[in-house]
Legacy VTK file of the C-alpha trace (Angstrom):
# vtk DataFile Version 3.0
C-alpha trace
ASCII
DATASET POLYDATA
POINTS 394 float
16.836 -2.257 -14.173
19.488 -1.470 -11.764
19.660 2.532 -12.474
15.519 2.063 -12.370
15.619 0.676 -8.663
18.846 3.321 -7.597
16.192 5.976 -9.277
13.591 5.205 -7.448
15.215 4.089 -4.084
12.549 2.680 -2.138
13.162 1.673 1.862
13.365 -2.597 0.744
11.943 -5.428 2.756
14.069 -8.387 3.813
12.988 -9.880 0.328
13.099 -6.975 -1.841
16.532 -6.565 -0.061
17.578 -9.898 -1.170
15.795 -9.529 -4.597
17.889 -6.782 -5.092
21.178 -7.876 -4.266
20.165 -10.875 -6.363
20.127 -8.418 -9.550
23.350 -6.715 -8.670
25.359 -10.194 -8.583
24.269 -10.149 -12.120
24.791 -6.839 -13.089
28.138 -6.068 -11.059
31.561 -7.291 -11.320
33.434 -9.095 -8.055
30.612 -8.620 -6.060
30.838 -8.675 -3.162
28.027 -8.995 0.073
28.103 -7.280 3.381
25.200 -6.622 5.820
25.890 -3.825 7.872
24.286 -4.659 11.691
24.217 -0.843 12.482
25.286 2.824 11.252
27.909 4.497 12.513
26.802 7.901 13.786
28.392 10.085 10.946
26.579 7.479 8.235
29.710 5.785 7.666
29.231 1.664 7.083
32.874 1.334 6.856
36.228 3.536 6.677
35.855 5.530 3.309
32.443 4.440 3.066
29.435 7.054 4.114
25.856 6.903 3.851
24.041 10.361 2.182
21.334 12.420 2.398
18.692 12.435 -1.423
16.652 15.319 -1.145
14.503 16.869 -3.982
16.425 19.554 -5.503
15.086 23.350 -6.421
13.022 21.869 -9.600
11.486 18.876 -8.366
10.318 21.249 -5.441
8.820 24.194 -7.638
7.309 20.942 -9.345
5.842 20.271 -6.047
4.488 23.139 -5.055
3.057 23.331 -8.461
1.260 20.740 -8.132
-0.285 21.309 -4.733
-1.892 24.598 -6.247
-3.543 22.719 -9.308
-5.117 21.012 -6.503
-6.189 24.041 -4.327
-7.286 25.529 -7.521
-8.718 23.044 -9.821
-9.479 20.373 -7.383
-6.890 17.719 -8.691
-3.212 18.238 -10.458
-2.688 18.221 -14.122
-2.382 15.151 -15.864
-4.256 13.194 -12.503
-7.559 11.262 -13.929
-7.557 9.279 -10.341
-10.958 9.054 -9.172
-10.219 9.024 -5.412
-8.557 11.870 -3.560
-6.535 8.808 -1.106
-6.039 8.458 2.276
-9.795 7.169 2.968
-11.378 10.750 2.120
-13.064 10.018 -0.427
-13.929 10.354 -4.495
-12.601 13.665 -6.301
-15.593 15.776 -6.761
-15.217 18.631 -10.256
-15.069 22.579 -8.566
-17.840 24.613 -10.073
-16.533 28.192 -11.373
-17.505 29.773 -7.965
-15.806 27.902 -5.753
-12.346 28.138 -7.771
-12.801 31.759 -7.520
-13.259 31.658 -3.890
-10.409 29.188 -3.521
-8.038 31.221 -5.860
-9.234 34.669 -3.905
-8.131 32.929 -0.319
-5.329 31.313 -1.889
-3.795 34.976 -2.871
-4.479 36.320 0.479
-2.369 33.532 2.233
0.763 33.847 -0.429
0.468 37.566 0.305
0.507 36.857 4.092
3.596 34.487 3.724
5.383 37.097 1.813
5.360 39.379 4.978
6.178 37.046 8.137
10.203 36.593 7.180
12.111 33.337 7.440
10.961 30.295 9.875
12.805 27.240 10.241
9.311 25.282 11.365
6.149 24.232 10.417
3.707 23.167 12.641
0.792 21.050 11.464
-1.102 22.437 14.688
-4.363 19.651 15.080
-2.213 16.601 14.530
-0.335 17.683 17.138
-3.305 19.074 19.261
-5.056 15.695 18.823
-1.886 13.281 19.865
-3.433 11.101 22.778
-7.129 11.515 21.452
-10.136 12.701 23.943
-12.486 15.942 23.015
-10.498 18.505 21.474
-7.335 20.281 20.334
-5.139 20.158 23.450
-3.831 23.251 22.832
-0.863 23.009 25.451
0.956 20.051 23.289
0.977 22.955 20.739
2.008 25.344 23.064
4.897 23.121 24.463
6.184 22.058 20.984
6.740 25.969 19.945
8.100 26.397 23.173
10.635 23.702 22.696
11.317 25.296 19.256
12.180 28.659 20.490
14.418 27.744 23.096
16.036 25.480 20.592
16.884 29.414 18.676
14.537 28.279 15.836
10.922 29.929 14.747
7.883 28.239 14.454
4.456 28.903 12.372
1.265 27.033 13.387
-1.155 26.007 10.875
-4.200 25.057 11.590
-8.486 25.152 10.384
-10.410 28.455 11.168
-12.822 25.794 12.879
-10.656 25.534 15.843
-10.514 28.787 16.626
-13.936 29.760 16.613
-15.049 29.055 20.729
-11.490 29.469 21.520
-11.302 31.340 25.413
-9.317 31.437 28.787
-5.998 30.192 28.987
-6.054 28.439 25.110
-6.767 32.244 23.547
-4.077 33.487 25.787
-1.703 30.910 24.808
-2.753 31.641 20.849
-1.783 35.309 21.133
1.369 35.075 22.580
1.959 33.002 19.147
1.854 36.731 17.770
1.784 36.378 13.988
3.542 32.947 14.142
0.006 31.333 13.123
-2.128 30.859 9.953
-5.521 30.477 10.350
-6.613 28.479 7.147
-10.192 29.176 5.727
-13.073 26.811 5.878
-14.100 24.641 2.900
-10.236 24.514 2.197
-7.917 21.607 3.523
-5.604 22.660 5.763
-2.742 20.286 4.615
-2.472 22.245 1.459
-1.484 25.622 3.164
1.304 23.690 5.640
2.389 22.131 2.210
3.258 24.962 0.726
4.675 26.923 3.297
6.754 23.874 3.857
8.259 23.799 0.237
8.166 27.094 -1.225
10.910 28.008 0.261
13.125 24.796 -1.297
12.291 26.916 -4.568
14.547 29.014 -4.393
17.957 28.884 -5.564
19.989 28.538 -1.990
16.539 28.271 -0.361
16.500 26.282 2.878
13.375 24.025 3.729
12.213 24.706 7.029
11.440 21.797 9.246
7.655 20.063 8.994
6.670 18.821 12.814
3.588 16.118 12.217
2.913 12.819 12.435
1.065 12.938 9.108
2.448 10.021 6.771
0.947 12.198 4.094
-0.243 9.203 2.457
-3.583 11.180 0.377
-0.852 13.600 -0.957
1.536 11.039 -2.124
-1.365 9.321 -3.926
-2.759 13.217 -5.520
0.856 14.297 -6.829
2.759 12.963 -10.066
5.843 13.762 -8.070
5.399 10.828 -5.285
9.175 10.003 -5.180
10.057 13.712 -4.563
7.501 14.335 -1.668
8.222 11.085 -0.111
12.057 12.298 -0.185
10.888 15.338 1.273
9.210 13.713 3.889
11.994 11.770 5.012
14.432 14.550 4.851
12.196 17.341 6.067
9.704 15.586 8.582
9.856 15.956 12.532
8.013 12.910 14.165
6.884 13.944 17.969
5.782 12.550 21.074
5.664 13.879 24.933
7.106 13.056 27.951
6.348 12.685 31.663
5.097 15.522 33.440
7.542 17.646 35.014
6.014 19.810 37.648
8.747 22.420 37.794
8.714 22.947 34.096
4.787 22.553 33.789
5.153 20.971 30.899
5.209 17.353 29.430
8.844 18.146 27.264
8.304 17.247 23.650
10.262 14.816 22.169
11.383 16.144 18.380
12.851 13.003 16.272
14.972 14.778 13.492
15.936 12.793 10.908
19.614 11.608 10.711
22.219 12.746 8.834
21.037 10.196 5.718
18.363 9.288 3.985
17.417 5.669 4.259
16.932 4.679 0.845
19.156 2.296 -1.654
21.974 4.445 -2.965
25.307 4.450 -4.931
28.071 4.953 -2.239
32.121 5.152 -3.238
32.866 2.017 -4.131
29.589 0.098 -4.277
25.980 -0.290 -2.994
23.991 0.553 0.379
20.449 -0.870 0.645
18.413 -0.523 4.022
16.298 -3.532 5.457
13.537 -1.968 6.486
11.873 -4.631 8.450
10.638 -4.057 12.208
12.892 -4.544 14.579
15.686 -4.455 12.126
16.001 -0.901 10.890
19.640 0.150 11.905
20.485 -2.914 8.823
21.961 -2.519 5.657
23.598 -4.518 2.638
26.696 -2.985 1.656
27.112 -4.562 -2.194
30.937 -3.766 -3.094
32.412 -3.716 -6.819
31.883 -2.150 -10.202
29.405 -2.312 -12.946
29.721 -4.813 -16.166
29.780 -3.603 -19.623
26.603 -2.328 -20.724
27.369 -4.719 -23.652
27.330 -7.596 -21.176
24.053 -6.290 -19.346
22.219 -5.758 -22.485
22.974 -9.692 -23.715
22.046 -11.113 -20.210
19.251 -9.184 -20.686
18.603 -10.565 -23.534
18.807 -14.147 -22.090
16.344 -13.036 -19.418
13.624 -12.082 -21.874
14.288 -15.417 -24.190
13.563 -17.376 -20.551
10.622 -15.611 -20.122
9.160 -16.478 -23.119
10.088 -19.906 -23.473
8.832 -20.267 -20.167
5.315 -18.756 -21.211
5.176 -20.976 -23.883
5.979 -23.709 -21.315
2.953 -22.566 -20.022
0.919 -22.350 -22.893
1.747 -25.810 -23.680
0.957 -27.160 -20.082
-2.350 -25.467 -20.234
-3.435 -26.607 -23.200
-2.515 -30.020 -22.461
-4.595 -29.707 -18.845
-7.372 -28.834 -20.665
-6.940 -32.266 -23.044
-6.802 -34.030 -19.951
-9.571 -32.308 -18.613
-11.885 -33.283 -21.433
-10.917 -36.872 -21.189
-11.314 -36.903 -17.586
-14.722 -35.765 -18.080
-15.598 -38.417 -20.774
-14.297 -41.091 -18.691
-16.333 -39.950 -15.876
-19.092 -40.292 -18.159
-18.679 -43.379 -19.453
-18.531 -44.810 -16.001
-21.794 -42.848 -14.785
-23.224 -44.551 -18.093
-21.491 -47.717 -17.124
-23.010 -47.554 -13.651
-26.483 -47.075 -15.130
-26.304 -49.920 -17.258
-25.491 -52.438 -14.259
-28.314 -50.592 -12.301
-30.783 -51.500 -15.261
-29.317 -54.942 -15.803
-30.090 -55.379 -12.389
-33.153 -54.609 -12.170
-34.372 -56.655 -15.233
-32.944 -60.021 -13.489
-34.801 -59.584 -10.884
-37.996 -58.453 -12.835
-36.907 -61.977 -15.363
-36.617 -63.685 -11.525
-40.163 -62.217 -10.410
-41.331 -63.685 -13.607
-40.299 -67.032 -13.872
-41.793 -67.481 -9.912
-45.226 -66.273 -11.332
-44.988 -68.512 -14.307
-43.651 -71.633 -11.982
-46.813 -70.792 -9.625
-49.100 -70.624 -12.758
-48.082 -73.576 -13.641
-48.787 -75.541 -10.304
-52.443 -74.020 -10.306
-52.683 -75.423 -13.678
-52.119 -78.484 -12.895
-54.076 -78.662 -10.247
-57.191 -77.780 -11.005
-56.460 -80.729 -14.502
-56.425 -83.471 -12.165
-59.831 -82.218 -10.851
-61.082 -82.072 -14.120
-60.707 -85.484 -14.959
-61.460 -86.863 -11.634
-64.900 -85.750 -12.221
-65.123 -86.727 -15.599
-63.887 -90.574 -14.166
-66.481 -90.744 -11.955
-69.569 -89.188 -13.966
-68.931 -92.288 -16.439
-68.862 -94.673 -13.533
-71.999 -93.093 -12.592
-73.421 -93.521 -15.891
-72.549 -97.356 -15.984
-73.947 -97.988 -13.015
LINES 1 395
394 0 1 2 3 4 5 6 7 8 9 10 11 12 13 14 15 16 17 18 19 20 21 22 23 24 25 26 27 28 29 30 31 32 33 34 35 36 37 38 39 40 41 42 43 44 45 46 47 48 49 50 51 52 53 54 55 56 57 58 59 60 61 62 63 64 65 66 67 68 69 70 71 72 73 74 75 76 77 78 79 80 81 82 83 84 85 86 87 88 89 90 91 92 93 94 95 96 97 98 99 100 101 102 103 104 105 106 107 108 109 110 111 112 113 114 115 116 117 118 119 120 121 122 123 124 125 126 127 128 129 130 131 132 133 134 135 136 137 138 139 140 141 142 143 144 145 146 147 148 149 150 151 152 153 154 155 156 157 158 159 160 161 162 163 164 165 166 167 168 169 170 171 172 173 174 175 176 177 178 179 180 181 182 183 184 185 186 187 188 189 190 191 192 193 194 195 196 197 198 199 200 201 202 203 204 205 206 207 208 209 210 211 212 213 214 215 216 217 218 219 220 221 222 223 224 225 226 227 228 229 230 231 232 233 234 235 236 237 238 239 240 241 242 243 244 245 246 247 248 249 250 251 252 253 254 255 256 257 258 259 260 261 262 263 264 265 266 267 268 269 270 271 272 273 274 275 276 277 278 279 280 281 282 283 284 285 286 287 288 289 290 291 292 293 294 295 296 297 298 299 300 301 302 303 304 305 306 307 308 309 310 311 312 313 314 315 316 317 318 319 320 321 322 323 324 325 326 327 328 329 330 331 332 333 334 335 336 337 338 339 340 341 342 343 344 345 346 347 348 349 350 351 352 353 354 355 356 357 358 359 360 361 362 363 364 365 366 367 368 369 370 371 372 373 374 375 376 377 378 379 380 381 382 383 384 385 386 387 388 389 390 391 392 393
């Protein structure tokens, strides 16, 4: 479990932070617990003790840009059944024989172009940077002022960018385009222009002794992350290899608004094995200069393995647990519902009781009432029979 979370080293929340420490007090030997309020500028947490940068290596690049041309040529990568292509764009439509032949022909014509414009130390992913501070259109100046920065800086940059933007391009913008020179790729339309920045980006980390250039976007890349098997290795990419940017203030003398290139630090922030224990970054906003140093040495694997054991027995004793509770709701369930209906039958019963008293009550009135009427209308009866004799006698 604990190579499993080193493997994939994931930036950790405040509770996967304390999740994790939780598993290495189990799974290390005199542990011991530091947080770390903030880095020292070389990526030391303490004397001896230095922070590192993970980057993908030469394979898990070449895997990379492997990948990325399944997808410019086939429409997804091998092995990917995902229905979505991520990032809110959309389902993964199937490429009819046509349009891979198209894709593979413009494909070959870009490869052949990067063959021929030498080293670069900079990618540009040209509209995310045109579009910073939204309105109407590419500003094409913030592109213009970040290569700018970049060759005063002694580095070379390449834009990137759709053939869409180009197409009304005039005045000042086309003049500012051509003093790019050949330092820009315009990509073709009905391709995505992410895939051609991609590449450029890695294919030189392919190489044995090849050196990634930098990647200047604000892209979180989160659609290509989703597409590729390799997530891990592009997200360590990212981190190692990605320039965020913003601008400053106008400055009149300049005419510019100087951009402001964030270069990672000397370390990646991810949970790693450091000499003599454990570093593992917070994470959380407003917290992100903290780590957990975790200091000591691994147990036994014997050890591991039998309180691993112990773990698994707990679980399924406590899904029997379960089981058994469940069951027994339902029982109580059933007799829950029984006694509700005996008491809607009981309830009935009253009701009907009830209602025959008062139908016996009506009934013994009527009968008392007959009874007077009866009565009544005797003693008539023989009052006139009294006097008809008297009558008679008479």
């Amino acid at each position: 479990m604990l190579d499993m979370v080193l493997k994939e080293g994931r930036v950790m929340g405040k509770v996967g932070n304390e999740a994790i420490v939780q598993l290495m007090r189990t799974s290390v030997e005199g542990c011991e617990v530091k947080v770390i309020e903030r880095v020292r500028g070389d990526g030391a947490l303490e004397e001896g003790v230095r922070l590192r940068s993970i980057e993908p290596g030469v394979e898990e690049c070449c895997e990379m840009v492997k990948m990325n041309e399944e997808i410019v040529t086939n429409g997804r990568a091998e092995g990917d059944e995902t229905e979505f292509q991520g990032g809110g764009k959309g389902r993964k439509r199937e490429l009819k024989v046509r349009e891979k032949g198209r894709r593979a022909k413009e494909w070959g014509r870009f490869k052949e172009w990067l063959e021929g414009i030498g080293e670069y130390t900079h990618v540009l992913d040209g509209a995310n940077i045109g579009y910073l501070g939204g309105g109407m259109g590419i500003k094409w100046a913030q592109i213009g002022w970040v290569m700018r920065a970049i060759r005063e800086g002694g580095g070379r940059g390449v834009v990137v960018m759709h053939q869409r933007h180009f197409d009304n391009l005039q005045g000042e913008d086309w003049s500012l385009v051509r003093s790019w020179g050949g330092d820009v790729y315009r990509t073709p339309n009905g391709m995505n222009d992410d895939w051609f920045w991609l590449h450029m980006s890695l294919c030189q980390g392919c190489r044995r002794g090849g050196r990634m250039p930098w990647f200047v976007s604000n892209d979180e890349l989160r659609d290509h992350v989703f597409g590729m098997r390799a997530s891990r290795s592009l997200e360590q990419w990212r981190e190692r290899k990605g320039v965020k940017f913003k601008f400053g203030d106008w400055e009149r003398e300049a005419r510019w608004r100087r951009p402001v290139l964030n270069y990672p630090r000397g370390w990646s922030k991810r949970v790693m094995e450091v000499s003599g224990g454990w570093a593992i970054p917070w994470g959380e906003e407003g917290e992100e200069g903290k780590w957990t140093y975790v200091k000591g040495s691994r147990v036994d694997a014997e050890r591991v393995e039998r309180m691993r054991g112990e773990i698994e027995e707990e679980k399924k004793d406590a899904a029997k647990g379960r089981e058994i509770i469940a069951e027994r709701d339902k029982e109580i369930e059933k007799k829950e519902k029984k006694i509700k209906g005996l008491e809607e039958m009981y309830k009935k019963m009253k009701e009907e009781n009830k209602r025959m008293e008062e139908e016996i009550k009506k009934g013994k009135e009527v009968s008392e009432e007959s009874r007077k009427d009866m009565s009544k209308e005797t003693g008539v009866a023989k009052e006139d029979e009294g006097g008809g004799k008297r009558r008679k006698v008479g």
